[in-house]
C-alpha positions as CSV (number, residue, x, y, z in Angstrom):
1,X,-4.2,58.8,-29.1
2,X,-6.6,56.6,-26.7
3,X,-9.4,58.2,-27.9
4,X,-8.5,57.5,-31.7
5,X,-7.9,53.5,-31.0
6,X,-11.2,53.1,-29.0
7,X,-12.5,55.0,-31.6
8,X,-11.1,52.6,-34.5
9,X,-12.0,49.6,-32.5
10,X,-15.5,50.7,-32.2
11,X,-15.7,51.3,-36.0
12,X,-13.6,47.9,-37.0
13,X,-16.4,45.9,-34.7
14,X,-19.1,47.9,-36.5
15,X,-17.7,46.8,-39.7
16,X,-16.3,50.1,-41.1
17,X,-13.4,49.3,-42.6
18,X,-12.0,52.8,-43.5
19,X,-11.0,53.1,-39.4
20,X,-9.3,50.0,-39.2
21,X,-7.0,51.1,-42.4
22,X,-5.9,54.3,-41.1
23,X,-5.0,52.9,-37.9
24,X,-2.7,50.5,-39.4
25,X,-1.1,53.5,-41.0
26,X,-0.3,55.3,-37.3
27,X,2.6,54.6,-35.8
28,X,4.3,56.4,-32.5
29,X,4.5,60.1,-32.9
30,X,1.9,60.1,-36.0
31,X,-2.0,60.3,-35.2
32,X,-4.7,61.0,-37.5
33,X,-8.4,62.0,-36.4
34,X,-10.9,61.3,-39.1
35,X,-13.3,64.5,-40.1
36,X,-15.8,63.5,-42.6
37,X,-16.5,60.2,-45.0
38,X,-18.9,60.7,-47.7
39,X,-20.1,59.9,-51.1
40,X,-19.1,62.3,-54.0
41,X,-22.1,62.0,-56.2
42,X,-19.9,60.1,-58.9
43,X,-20.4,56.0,-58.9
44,X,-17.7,54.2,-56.7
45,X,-16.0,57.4,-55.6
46,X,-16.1,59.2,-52.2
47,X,-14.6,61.9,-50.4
48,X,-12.3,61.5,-46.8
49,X,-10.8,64.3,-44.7
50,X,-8.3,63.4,-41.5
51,X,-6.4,65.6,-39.8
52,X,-2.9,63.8,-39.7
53,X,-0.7,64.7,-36.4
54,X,3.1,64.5,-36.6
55,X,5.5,64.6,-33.7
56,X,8.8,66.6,-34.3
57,X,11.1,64.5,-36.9
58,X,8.2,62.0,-37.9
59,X,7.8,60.5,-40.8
60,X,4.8,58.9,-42.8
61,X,6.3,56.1,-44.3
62,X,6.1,55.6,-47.7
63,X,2.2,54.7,-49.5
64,X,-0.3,55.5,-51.7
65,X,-3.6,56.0,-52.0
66,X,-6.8,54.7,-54.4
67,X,-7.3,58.5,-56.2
68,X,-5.9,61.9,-55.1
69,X,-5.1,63.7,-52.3
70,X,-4.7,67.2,-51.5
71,X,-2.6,68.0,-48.1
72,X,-3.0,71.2,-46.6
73,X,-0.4,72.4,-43.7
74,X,-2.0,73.8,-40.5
75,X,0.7,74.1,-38.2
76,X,4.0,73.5,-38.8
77,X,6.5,72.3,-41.6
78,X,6.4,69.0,-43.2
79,X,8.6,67.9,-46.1
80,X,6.9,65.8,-48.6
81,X,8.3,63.3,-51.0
82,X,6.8,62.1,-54.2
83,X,8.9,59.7,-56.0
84,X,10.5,60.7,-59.1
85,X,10.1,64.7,-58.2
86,X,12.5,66.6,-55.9
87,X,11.5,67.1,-52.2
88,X,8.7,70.0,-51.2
89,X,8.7,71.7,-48.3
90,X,5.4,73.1,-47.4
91,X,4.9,75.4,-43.7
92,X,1.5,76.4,-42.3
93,X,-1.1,77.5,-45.3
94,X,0.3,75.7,-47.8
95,X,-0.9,73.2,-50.0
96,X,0.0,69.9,-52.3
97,X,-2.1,67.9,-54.9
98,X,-0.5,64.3,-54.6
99,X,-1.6,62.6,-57.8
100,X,-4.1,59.5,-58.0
101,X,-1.7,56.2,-56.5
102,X,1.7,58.4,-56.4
103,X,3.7,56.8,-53.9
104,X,4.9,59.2,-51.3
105,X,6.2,60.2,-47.8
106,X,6.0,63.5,-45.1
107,X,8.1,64.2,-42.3
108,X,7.9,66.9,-40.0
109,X,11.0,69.3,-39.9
110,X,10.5,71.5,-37.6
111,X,11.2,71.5,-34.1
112,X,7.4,71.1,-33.1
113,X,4.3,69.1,-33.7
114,X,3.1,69.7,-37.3
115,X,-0.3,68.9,-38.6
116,X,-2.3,68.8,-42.2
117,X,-5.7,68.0,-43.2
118,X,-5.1,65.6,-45.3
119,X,-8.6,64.9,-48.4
120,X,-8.8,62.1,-50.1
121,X,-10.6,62.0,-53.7
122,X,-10.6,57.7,-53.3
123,X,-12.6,54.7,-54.8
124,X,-14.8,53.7,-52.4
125,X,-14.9,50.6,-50.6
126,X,-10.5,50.1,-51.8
127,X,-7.8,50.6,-49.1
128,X,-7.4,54.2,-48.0
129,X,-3.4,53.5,-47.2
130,X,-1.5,51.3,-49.3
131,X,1.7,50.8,-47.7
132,X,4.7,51.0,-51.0
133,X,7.0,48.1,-51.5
């Protein structure tokens, strides 16, 4: 988790704002490592991979994001919410398309740490997390 804030302040001094986003996302018991950023090829859209780490009974608070994302479970079980459908519960090799700007939550159910690689299909240069109101 030290590693991961020295590693957004570096990036928020350097002026990448895409760090300094997802940091303000984390909260105790929820870490996210960032894999890859890069540009998709189509004008204004990009591609972002994190690995998202949740402590046992942790919960992503409701948000959206600026495009699509696809969650895959690597360990673990995490419940998803998407408002206006019924809860999903997904365990290790699953996976869930989250529509472009559906607000949502996960929590981890399970009795251990649960993690997902979390890729983002986003407009670039927008807010990665948009916290819901």
């Amino acid at each position: 988790m030290k590693a991961t804030r020295i590693m957004a302040a570096a990036m928020l001094i350097a002026g990448g704002g895409l760090m300094g986003h997802l940091a303000q996302a984390q909260s105790a018991g929820l870490g996210r490592t960032d894999v890859l950023q890069h540009d998709l090829g189509i004008a204004g859209r990009e591609v972002v991979q994190a690995r998202v780490d949740f402590a046992p009974g942790v919960m992503a608070p409701r948000h959206s994001h600026p495009g699509v994302e696809v969650a895959y479970v690597m360990e673990g079980t995490i419940e998803y919410q998407i408002d206006g459908n019924a809860p999903v519960t997904l365990k290790a090799g699953d996976g869930l398309y989250i529509p472009d700007g559906a607000v949502h939550s996960a929590r981890n159910i399970g009795s251990g740490k649960a993690s997902e690689l979390a890729t983002y299909f986003v407009e670039k240069g927008k807010t990665i997390f948009v916290p819901a109101k």
